[in-house]
CHARMM internal coordinates of N, CA and C (Angstrom, degrees):
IC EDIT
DIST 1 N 1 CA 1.4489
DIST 1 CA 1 C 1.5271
ANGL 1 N 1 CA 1 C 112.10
DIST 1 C 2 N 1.2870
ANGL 1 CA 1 C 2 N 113.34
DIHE 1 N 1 CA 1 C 2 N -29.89
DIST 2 N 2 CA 1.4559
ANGL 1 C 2 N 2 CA 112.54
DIHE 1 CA 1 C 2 N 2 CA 171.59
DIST 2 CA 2 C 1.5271
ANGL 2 N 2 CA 2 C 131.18
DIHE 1 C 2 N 2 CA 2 C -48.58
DIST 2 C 3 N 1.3666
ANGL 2 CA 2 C 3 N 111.20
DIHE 2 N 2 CA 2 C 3 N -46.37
DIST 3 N 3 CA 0.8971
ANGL 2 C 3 N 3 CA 133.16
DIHE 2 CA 2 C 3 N 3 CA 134.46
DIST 3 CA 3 C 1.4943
ANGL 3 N 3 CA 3 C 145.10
DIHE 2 C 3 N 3 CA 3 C 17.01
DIST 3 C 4 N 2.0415
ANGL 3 CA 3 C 4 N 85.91
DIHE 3 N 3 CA 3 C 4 N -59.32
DIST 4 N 4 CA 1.6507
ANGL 3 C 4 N 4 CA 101.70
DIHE 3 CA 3 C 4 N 4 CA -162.64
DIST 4 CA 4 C 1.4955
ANGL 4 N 4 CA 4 C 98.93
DIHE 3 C 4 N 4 CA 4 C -90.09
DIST 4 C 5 N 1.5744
ANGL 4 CA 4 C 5 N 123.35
DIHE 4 N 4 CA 4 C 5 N -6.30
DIST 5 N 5 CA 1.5349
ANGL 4 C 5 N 5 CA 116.01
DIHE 4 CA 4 C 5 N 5 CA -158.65
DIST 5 CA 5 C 1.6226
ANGL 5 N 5 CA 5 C 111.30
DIHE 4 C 5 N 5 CA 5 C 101.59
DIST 5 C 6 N 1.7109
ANGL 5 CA 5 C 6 N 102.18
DIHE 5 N 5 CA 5 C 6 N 166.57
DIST 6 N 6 CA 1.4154
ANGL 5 C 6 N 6 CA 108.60
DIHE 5 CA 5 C 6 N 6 CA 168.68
DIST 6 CA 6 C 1.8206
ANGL 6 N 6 CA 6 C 81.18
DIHE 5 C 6 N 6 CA 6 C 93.72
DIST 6 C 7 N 0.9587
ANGL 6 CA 6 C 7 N 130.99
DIHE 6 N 6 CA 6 C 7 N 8.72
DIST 7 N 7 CA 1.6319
ANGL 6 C 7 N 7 CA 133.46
DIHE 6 CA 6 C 7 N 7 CA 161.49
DIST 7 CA 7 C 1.3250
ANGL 7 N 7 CA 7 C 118.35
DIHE 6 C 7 N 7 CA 7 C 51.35
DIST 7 C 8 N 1.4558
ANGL 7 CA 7 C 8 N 118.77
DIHE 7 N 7 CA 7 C 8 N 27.07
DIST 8 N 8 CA 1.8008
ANGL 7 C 8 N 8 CA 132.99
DIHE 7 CA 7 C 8 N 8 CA -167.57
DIST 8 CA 8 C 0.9188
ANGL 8 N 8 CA 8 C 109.77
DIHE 7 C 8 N 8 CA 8 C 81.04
DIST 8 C 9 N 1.6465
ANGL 8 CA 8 C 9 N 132.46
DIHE 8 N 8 CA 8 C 9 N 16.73
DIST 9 N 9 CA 1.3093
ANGL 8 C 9 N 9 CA 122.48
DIHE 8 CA 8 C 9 N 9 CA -158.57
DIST 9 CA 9 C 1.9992
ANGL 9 N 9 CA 9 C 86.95
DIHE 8 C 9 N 9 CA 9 C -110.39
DIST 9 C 10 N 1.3218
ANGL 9 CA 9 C 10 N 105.54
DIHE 9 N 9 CA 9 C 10 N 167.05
DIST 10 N 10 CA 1.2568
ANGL 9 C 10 N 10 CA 105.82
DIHE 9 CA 9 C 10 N 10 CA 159.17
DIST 10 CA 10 C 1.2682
ANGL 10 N 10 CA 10 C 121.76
DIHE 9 C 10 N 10 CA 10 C -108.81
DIST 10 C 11 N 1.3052
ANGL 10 CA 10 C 11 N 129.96
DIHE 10 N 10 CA 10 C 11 N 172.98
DIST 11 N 11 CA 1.3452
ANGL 10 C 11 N 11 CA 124.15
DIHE 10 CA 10 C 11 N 11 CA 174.78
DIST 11 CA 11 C 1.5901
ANGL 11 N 11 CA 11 C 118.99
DIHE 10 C 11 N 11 CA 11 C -56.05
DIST 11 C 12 N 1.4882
ANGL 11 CA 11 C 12 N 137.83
DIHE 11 N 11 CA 11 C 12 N -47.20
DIST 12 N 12 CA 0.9724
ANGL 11 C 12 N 12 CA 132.96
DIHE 11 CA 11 C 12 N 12 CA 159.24
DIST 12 CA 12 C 1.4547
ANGL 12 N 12 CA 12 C 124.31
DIHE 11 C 12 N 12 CA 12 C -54.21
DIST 12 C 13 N 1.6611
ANGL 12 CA 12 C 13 N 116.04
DIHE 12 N 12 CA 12 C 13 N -22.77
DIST 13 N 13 CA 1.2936
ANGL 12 C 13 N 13 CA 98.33
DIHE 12 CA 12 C 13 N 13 CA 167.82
DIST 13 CA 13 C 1.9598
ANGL 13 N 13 CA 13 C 134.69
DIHE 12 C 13 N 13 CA 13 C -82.48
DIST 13 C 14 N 1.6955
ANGL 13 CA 13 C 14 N 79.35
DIHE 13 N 13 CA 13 C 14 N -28.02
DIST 14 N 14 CA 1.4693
ANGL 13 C 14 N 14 CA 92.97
DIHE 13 CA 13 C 14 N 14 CA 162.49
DIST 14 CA 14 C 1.6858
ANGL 14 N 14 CA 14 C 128.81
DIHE 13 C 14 N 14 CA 14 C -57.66
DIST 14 C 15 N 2.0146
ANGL 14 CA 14 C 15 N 106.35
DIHE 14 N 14 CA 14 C 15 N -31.70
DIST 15 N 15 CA 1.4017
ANGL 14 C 15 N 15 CA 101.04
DIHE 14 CA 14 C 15 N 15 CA 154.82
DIST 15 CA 15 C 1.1399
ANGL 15 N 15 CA 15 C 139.75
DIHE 14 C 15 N 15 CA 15 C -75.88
DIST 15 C 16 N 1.5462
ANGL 15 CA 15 C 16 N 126.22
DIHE 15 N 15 CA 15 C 16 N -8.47
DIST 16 N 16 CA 1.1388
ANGL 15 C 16 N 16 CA 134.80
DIHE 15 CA 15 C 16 N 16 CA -136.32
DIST 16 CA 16 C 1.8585
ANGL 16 N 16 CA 16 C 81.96
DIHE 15 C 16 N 16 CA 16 C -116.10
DIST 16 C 17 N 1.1589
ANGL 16 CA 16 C 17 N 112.40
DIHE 16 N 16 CA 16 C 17 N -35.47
DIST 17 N 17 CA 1.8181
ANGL 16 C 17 N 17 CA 125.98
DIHE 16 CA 16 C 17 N 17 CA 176.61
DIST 17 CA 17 C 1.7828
ANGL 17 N 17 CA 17 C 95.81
DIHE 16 C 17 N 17 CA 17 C -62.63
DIST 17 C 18 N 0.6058
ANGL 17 CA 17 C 18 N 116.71
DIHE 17 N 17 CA 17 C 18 N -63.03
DIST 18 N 18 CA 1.4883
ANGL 17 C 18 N 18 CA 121.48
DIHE 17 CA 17 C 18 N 18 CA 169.81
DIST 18 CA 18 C 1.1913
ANGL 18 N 18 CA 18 C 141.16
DIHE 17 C 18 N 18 CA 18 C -38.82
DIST 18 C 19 N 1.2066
ANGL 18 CA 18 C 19 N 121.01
DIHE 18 N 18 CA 18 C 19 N -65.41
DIST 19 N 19 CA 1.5082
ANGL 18 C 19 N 19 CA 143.78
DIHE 18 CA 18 C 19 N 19 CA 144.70
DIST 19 CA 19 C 1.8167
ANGL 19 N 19 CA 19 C 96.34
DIHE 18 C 19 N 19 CA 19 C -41.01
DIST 19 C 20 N 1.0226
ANGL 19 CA 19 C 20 N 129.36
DIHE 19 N 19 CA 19 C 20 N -64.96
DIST 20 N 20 CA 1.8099
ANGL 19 C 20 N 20 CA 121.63
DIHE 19 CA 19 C 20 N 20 CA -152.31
DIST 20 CA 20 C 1.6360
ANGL 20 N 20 CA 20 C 87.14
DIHE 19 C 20 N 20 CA 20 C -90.18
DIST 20 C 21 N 1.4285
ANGL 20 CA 20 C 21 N 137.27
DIHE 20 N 20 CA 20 C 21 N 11.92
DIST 21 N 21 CA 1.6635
ANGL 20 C 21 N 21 CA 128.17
DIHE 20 CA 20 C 21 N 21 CA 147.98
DIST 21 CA 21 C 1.4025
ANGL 21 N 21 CA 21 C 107.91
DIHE 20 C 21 N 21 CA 21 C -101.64
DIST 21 C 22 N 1.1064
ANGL 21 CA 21 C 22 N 124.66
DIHE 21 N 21 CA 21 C 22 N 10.14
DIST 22 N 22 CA 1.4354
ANGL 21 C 22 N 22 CA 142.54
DIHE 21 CA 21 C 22 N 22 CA 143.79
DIST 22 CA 22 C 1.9641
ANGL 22 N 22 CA 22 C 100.05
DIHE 21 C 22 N 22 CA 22 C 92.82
DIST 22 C 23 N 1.1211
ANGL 22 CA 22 C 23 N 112.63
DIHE 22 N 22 CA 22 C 23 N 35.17
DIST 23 N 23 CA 1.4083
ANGL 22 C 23 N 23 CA 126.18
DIHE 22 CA 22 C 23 N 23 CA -173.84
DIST 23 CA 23 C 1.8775
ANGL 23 N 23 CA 23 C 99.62
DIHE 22 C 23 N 23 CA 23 C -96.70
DIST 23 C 24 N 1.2509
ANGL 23 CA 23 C 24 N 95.65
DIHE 23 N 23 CA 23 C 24 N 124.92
DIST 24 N 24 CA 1.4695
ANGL 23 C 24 N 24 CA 121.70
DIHE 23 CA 23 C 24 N 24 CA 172.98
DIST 24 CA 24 C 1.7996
ANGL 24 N 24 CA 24 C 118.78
DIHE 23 C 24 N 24 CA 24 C -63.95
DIST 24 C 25 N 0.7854
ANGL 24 CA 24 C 25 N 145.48
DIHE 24 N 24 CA 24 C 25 N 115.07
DIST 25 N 25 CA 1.7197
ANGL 24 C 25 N 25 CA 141.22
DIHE 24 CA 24 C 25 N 25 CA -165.32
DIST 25 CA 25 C 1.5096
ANGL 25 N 25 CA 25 C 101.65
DIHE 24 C 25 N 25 CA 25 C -116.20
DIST 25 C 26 N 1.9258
ANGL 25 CA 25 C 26 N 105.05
DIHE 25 N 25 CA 25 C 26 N 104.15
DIST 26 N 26 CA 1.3592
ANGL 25 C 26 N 26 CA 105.78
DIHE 25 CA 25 C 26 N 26 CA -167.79
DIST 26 CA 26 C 1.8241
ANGL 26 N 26 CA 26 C 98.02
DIHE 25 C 26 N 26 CA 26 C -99.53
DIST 26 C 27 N 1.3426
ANGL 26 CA 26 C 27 N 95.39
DIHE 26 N 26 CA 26 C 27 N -17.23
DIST 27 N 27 CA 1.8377
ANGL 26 C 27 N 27 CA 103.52
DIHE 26 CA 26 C 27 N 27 CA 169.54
DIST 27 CA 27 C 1.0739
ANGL 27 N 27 CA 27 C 139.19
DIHE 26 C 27 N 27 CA 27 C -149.60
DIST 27 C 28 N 1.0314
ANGL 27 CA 27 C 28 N 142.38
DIHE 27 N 27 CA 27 C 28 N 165.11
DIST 28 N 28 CA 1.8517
ANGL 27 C 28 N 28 CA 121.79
DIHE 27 CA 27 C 28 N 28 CA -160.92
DIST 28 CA 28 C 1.7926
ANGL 28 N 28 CA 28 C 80.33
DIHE 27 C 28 N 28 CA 28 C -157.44
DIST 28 C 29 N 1.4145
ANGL 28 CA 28 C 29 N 113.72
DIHE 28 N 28 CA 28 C 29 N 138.00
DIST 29 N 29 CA 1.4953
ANGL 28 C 29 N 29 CA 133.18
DIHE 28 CA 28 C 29 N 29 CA 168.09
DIST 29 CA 29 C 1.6689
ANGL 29 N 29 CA 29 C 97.61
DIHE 28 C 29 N 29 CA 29 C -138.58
DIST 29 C 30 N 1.1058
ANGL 29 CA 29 C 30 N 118.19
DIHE 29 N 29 CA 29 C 30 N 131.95
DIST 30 N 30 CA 1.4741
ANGL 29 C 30 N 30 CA 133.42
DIHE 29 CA 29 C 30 N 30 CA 179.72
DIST 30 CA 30 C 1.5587
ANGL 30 N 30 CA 30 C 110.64
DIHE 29 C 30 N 30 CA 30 C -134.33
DIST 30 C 31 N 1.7109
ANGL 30 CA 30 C 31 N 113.38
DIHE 30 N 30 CA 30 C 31 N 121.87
DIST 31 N 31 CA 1.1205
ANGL 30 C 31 N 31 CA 127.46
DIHE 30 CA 30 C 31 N 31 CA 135.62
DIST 31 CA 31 C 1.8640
ANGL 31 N 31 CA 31 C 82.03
DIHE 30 C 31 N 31 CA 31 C 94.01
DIST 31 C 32 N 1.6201
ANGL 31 CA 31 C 32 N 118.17
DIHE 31 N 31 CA 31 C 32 N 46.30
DIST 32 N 32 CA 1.4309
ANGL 31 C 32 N 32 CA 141.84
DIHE 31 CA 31 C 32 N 32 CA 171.33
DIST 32 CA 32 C 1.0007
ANGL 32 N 32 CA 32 C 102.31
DIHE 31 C 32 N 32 CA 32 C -80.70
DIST 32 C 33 N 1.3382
ANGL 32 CA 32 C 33 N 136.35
DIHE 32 N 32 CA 32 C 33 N -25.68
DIST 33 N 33 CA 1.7298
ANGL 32 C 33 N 33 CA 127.77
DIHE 32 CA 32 C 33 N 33 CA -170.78
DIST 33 CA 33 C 1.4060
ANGL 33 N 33 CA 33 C 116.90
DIHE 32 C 33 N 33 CA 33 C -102.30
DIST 33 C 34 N 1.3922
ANGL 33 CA 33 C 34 N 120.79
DIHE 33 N 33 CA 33 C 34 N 96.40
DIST 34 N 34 CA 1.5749
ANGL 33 C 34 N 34 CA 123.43
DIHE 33 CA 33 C 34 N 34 CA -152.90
DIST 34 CA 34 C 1.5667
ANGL 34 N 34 CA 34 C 95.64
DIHE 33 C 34 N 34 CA 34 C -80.65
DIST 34 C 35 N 1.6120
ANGL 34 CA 34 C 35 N 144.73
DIHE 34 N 34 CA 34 C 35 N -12.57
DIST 35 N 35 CA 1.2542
ANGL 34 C 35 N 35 CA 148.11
DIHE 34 CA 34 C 35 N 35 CA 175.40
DIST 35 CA 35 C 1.1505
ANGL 35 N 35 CA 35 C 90.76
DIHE 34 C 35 N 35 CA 35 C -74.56
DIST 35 C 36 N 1.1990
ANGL 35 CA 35 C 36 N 153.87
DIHE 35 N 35 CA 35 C 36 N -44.97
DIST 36 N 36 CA 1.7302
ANGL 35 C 36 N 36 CA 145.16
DIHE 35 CA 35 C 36 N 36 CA -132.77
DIST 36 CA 36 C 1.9161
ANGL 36 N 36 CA 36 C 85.75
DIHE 35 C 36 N 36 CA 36 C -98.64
DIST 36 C 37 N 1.4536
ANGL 36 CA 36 C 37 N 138.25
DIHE 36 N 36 CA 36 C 37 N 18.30
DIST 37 N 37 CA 1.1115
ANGL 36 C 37 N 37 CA 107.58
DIHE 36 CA 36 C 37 N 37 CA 142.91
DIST 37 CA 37 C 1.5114
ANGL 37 N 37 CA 37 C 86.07
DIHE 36 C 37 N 37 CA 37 C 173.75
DIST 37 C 38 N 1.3525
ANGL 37 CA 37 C 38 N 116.35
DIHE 37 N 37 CA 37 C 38 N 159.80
DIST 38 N 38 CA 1.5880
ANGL 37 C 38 N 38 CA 119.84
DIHE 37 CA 37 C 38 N 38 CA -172.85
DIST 38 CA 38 C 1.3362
ANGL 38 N 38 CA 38 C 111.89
DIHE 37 C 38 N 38 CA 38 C -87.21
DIST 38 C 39 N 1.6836
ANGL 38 CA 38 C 39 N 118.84
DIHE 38 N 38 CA 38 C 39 N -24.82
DIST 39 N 39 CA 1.3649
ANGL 38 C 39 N 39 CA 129.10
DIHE 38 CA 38 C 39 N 39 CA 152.14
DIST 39 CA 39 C 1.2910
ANGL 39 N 39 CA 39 C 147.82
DIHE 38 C 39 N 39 CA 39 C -36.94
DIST 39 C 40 N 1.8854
ANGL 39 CA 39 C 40 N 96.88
DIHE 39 N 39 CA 39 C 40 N -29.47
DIST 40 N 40 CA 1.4691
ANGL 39 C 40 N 40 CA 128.28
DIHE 39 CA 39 C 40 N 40 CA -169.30
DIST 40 CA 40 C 2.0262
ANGL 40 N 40 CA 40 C 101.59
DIHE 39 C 40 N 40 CA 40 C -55.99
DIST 40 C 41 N 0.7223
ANGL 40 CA 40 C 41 N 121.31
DIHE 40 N 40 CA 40 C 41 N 15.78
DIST 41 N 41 CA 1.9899
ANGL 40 C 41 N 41 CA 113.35
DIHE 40 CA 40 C 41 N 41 CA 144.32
DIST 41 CA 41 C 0.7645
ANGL 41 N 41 CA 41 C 99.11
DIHE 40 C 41 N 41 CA 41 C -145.16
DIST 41 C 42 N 1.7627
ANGL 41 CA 41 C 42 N 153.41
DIHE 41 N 41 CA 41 C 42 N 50.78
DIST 42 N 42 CA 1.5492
ANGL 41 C 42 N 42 CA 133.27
DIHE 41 CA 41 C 42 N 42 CA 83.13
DIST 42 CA 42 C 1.6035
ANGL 42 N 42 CA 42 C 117.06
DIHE 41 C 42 N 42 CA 42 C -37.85
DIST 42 C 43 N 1.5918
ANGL 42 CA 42 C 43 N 94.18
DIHE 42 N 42 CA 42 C 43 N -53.80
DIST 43 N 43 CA 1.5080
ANGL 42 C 43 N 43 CA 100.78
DIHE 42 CA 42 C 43 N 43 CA -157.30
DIST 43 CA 43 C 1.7129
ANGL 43 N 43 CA 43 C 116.40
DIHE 42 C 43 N 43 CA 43 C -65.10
DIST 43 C 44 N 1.7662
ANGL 43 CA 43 C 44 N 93.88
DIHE 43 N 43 CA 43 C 44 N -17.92
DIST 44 N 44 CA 1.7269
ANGL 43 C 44 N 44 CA 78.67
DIHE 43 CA 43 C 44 N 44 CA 177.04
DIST 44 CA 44 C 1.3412
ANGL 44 N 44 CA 44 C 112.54
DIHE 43 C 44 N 44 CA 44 C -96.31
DIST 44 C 45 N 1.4641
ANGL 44 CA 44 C 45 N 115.23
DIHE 44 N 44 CA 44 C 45 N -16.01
DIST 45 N 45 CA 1.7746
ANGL 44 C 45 N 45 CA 117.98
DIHE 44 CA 44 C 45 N 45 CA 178.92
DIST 45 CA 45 C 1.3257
ANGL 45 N 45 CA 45 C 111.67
DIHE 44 C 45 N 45 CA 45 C -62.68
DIST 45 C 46 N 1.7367
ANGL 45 CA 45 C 46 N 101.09
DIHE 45 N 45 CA 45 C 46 N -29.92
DIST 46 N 46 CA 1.6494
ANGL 45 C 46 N 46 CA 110.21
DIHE 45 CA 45 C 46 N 46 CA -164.11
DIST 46 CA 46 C 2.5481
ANGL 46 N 46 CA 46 C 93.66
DIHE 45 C 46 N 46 CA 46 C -83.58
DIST 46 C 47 N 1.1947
ANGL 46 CA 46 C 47 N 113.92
DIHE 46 N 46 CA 46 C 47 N -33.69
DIST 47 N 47 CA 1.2919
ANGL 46 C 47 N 47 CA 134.08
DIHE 46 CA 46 C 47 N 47 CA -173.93
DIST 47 CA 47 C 1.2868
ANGL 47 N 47 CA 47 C 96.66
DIHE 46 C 47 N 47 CA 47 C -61.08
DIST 47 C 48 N 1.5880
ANGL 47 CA 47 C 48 N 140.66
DIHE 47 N 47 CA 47 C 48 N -32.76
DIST 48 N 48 CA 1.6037
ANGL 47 C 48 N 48 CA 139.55
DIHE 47 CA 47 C 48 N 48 CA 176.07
DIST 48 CA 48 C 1.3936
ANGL 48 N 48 CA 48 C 122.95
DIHE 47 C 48 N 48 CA 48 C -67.06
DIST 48 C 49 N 1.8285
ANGL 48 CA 48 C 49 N 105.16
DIHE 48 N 48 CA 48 C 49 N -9.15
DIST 49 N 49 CA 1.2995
ANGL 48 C 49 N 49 CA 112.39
DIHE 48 CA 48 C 49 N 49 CA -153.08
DIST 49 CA 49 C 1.9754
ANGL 49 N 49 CA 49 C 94.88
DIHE 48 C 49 N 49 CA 49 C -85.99
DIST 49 C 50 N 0.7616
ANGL 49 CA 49 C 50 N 152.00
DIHE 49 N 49 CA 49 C 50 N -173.72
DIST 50 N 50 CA 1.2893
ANGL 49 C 50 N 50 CA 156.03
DIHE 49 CA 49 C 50 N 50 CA 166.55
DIST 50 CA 50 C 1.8562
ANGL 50 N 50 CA 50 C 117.25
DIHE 49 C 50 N 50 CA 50 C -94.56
DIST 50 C 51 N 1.1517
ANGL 50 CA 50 C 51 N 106.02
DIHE 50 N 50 CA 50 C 51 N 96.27
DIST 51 N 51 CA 1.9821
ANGL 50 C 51 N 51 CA 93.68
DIHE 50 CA 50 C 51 N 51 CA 168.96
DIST 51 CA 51 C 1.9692
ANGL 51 N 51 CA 51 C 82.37
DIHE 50 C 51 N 51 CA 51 C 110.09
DIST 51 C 52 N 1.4614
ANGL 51 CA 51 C 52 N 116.23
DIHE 51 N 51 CA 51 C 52 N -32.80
DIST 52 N 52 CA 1.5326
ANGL 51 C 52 N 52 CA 98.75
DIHE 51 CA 51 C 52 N 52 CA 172.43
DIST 52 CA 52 C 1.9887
ANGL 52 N 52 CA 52 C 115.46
DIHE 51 C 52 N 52 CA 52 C -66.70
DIST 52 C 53 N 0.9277
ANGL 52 CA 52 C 53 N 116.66
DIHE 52 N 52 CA 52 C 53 N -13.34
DIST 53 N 53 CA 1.4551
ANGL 52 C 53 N 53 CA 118.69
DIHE 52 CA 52 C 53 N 53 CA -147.97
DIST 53 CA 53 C 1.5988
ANGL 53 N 53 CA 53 C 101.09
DIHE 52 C 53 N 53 CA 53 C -67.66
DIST 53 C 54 N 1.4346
ANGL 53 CA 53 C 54 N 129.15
DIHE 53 N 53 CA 53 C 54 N -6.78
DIST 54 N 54 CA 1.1704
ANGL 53 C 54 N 54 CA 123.14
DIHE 53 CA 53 C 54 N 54 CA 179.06
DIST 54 CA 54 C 1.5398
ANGL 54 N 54 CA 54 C 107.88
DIHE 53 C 54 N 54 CA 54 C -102.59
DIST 54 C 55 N 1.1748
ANGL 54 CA 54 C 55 N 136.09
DIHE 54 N 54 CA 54 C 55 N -7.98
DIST 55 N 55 CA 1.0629
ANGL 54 C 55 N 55 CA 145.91
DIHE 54 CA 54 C 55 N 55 CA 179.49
DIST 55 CA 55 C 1.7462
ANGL 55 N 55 CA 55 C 113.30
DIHE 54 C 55 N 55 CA 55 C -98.18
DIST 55 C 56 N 1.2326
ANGL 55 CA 55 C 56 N 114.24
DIHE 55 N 55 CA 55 C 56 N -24.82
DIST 56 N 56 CA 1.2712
ANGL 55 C 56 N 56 CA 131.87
DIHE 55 CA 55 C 56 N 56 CA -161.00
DIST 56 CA 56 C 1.7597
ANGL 56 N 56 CA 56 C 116.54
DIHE 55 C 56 N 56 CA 56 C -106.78
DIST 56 C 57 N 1.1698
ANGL 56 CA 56 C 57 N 107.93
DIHE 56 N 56 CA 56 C 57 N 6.05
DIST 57 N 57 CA 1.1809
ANGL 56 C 57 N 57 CA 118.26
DIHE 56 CA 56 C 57 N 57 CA -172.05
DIST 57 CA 57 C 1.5582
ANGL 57 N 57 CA 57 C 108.79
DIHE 56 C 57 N 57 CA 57 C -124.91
DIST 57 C 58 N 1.6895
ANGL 57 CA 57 C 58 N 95.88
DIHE 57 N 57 CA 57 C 58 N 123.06
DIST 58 N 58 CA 0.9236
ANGL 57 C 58 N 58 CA 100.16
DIHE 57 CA 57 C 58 N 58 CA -175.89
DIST 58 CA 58 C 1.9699
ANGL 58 N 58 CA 58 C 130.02
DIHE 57 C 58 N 58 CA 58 C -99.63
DIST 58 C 59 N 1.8742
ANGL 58 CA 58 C 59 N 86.48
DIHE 58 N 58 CA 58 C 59 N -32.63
DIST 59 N 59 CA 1.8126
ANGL 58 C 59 N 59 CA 102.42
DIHE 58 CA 58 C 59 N 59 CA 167.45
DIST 59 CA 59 C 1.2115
ANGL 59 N 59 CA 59 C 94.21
DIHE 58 C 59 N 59 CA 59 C -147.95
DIST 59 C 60 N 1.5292
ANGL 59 CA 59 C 60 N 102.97
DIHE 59 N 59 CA 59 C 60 N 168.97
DIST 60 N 60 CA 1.8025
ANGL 59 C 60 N 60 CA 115.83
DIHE 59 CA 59 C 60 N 60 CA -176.02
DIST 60 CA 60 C 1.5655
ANGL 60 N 60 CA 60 C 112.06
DIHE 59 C 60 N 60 CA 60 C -119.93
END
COOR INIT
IC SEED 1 N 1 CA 1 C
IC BUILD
């Protein structure tokens, strides 16, 4: 998974970096770059599911 991007970070940590540099999030698109893995429509069918979204993300 390292691999896929998102720099070891997970999606919640990448928001949570954000939010505590005091940056406002007026939009969020996840897992837009269909080259960054051949999986990329698993990853967004699997990204709808609830509690998957940190596992399932591959770029923001």
């Amino acid at each position: 998974m390292y691999d896929l991007g998102l720099n070891k970070l997970k999606r919640r940590g990448f928001l949570q970096a954000f939010e505590k540099a005091g940056f406002e999030i007026v939009s969020e698109t996840v897992n837009a770059v269909e080259e960054a893995s051949k999986l990329m429509p698993l990853f967004r069918l699997l990204n709808k599911i609830p509690g998957l979204e940190d596992y399932t993300t591959v770029n923001m």
